[in-house]
Backbone as CSV, one residue per row, in Angstrom:
resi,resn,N_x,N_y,N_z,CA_x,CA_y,CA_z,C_x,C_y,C_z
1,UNK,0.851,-1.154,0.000,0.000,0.000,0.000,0.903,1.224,0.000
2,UNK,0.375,2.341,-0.626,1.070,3.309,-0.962,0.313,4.792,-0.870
3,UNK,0.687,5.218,0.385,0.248,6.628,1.091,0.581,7.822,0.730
4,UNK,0.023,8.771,-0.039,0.299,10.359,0.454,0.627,11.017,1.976
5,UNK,1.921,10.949,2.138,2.362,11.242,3.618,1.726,12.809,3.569
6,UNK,1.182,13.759,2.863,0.522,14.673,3.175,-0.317,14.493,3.487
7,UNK,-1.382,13.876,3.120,-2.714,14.131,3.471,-3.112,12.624,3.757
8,UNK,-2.994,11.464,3.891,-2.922,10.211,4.362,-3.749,9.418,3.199
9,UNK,-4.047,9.910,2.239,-4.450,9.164,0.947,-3.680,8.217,0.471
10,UNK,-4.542,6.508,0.286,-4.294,5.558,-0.308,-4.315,6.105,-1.953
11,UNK,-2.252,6.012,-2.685,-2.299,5.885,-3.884,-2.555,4.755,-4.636
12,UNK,-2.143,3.454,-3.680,-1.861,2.243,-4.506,-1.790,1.025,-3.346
13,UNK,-2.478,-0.051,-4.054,-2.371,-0.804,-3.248,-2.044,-2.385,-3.665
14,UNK,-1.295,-3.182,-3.435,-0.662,-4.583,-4.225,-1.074,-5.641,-3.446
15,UNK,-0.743,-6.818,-3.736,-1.087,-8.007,-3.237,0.167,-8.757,-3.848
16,UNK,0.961,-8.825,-2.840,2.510,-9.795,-3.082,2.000,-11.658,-3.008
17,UNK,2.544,-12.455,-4.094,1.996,-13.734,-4.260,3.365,-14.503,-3.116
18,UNK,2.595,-14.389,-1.759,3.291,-14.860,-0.708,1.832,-15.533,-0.240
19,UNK,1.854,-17.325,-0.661,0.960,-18.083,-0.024,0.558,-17.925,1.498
20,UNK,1.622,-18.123,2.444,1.521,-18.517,3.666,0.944,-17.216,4.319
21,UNK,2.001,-16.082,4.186,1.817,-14.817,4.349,-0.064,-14.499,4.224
22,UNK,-0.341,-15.112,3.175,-1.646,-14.324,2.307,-3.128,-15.416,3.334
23,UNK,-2.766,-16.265,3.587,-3.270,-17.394,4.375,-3.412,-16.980,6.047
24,UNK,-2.148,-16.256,6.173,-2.661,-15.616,7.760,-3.029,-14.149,7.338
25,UNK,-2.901,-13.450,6.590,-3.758,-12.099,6.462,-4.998,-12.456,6.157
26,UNK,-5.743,-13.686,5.707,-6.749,-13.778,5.278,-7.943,-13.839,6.489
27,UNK,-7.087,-14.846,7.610,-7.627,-15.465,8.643,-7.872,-14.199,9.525
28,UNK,-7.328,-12.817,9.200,-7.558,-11.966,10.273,-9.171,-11.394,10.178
29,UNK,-9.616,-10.821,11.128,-10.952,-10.096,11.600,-9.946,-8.291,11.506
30,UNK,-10.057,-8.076,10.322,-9.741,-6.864,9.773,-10.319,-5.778,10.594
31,UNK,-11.403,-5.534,10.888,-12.098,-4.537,12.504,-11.351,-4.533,13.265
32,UNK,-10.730,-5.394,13.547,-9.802,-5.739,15.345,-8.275,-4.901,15.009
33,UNK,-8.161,-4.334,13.606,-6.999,-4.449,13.146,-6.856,-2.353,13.075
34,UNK,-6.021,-1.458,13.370,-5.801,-0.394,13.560,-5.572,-0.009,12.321
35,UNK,-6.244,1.357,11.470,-5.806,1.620,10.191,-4.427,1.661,9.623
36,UNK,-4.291,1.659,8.121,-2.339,2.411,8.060,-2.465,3.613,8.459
37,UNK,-3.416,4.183,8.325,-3.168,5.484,8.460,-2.639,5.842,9.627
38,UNK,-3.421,5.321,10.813,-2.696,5.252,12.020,-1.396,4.844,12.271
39,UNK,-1.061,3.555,11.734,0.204,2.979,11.929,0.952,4.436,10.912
40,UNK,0.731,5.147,9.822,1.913,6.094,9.430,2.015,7.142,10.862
41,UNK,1.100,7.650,11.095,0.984,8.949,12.520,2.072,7.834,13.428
42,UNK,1.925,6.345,13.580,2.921,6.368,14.766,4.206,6.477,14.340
43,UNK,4.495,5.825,13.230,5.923,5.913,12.504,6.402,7.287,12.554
44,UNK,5.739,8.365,12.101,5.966,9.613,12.078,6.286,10.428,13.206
45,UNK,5.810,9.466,14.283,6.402,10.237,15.827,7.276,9.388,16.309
46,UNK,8.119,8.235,15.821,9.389,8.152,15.446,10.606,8.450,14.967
47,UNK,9.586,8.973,13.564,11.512,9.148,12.950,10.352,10.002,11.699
48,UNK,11.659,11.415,11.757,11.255,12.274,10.656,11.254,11.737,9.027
49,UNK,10.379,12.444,8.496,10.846,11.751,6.893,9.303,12.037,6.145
50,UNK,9.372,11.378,4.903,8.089,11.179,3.912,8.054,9.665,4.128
51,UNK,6.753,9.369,4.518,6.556,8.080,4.163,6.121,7.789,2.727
52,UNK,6.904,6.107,2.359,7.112,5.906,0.996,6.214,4.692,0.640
53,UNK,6.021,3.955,1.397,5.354,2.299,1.783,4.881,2.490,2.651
54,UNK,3.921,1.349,2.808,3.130,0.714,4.111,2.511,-0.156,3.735
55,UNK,3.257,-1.803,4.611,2.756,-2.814,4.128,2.204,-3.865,5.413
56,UNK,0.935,-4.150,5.027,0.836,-5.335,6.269,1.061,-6.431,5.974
57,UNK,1.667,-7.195,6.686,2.196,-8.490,6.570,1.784,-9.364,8.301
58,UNK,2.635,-10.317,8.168,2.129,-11.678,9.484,3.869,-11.889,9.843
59,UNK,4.010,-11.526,11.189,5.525,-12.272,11.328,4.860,-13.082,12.517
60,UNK,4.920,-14.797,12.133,4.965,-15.581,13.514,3.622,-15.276,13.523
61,UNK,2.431,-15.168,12.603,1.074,-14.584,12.764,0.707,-13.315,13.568
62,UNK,1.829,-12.872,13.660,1.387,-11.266,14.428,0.814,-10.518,13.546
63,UNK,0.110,-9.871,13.292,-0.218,-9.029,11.806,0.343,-7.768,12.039
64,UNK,1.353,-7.151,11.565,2.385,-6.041,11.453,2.143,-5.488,10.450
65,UNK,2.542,-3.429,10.499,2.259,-3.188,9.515,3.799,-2.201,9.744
66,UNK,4.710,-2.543,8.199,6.085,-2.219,7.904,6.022,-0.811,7.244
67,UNK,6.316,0.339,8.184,6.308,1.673,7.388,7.467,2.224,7.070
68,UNK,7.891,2.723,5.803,8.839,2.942,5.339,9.099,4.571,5.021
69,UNK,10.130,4.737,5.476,9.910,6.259,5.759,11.482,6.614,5.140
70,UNK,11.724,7.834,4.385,12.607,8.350,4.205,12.807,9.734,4.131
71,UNK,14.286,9.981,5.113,14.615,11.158,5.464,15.194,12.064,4.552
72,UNK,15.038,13.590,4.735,15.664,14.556,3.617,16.959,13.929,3.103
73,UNK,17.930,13.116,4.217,19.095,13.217,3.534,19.530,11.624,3.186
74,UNK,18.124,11.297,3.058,18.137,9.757,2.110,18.307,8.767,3.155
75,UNK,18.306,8.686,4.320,18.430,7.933,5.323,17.034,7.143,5.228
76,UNK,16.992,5.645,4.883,15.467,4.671,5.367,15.808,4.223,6.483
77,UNK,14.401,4.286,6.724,13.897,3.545,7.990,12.753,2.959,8.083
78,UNK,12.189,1.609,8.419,11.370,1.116,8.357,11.124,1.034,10.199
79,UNK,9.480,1.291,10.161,9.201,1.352,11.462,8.005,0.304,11.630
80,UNK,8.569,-0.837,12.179,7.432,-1.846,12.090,6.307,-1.858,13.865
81,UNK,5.248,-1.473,13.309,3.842,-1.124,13.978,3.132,-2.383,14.497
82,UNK,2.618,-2.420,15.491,1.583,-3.635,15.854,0.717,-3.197,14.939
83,UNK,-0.255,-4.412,14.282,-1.289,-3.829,13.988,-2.536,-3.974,14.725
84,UNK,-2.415,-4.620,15.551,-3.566,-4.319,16.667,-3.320,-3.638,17.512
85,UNK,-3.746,-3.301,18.527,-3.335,-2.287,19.176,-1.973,-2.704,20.405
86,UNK,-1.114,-1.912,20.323,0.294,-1.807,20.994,1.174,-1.196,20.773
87,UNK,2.563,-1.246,20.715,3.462,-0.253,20.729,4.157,-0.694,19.458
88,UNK,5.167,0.145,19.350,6.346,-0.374,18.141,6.833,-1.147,18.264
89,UNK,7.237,-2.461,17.254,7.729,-3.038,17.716,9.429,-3.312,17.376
90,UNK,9.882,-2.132,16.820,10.814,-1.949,16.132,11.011,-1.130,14.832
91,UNK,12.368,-0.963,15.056,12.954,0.171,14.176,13.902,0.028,13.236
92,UNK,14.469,-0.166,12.114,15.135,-0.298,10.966,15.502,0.800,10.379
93,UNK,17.192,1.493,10.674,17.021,2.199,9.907,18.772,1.894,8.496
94,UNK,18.817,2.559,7.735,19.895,2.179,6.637,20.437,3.665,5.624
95,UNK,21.078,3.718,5.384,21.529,4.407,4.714,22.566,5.441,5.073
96,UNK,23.282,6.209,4.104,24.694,7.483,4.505,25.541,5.951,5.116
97,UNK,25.824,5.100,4.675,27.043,4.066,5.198,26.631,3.560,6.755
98,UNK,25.691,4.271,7.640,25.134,3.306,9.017,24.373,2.696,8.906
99,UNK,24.105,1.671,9.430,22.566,0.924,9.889,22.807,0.567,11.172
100,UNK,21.147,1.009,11.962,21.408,0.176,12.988,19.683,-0.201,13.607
101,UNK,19.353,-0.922,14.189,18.424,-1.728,14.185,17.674,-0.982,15.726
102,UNK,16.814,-0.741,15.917,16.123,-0.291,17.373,15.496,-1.218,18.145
């Protein structure tokens, strides 16, 4: 899925041919589940930037949603979100020759 970090508008949205993946997103009760839009507002009170992506996925059947954010000076960071309700559950960031993981 693919957000206008201005105004929180869905540009685009895909479906990656990941069986297993697609098998536990299916099984979810989507209501129980917190918008992207929300999950970008939390990313965004993380780590400065334009968000570029936002994807939900299943790690271990958790349903996570991976926001991808990049800074003026090209620095990514992916800020992976509960998608039900909770905290971050981590931070990814890469680029200018560092990475380091939160």
């Amino acid at each position: 899925m693919t957000i206008d970090a201005t105004n929180g508008t869905v540009l685009e949205t895909s479906v990656e041919d990941d069986e297993d993946e697609f098998e536990d997103l299916r099984a979810l009760n989507l209501r129980e589940l917190r918008s992207a839009t929300d999950a970008v507002a939390i990313a965004q009170n993380e780590t400065a930037g334009t968000v570029t992506e936002v994807e939900l996925r299943t790690d271990e059947g958790l349903p996570i949603y991976e926001v991808e954010v990049v800074a003026d000076d090209g620095t990514e960071t992916t800020v992976y979100v509960a998608a039900t309700e909770g905290p971050v559950l981590g931070i990814h960031t890469e680029g200018n020759g560092n990475e380091s993981d939160g």
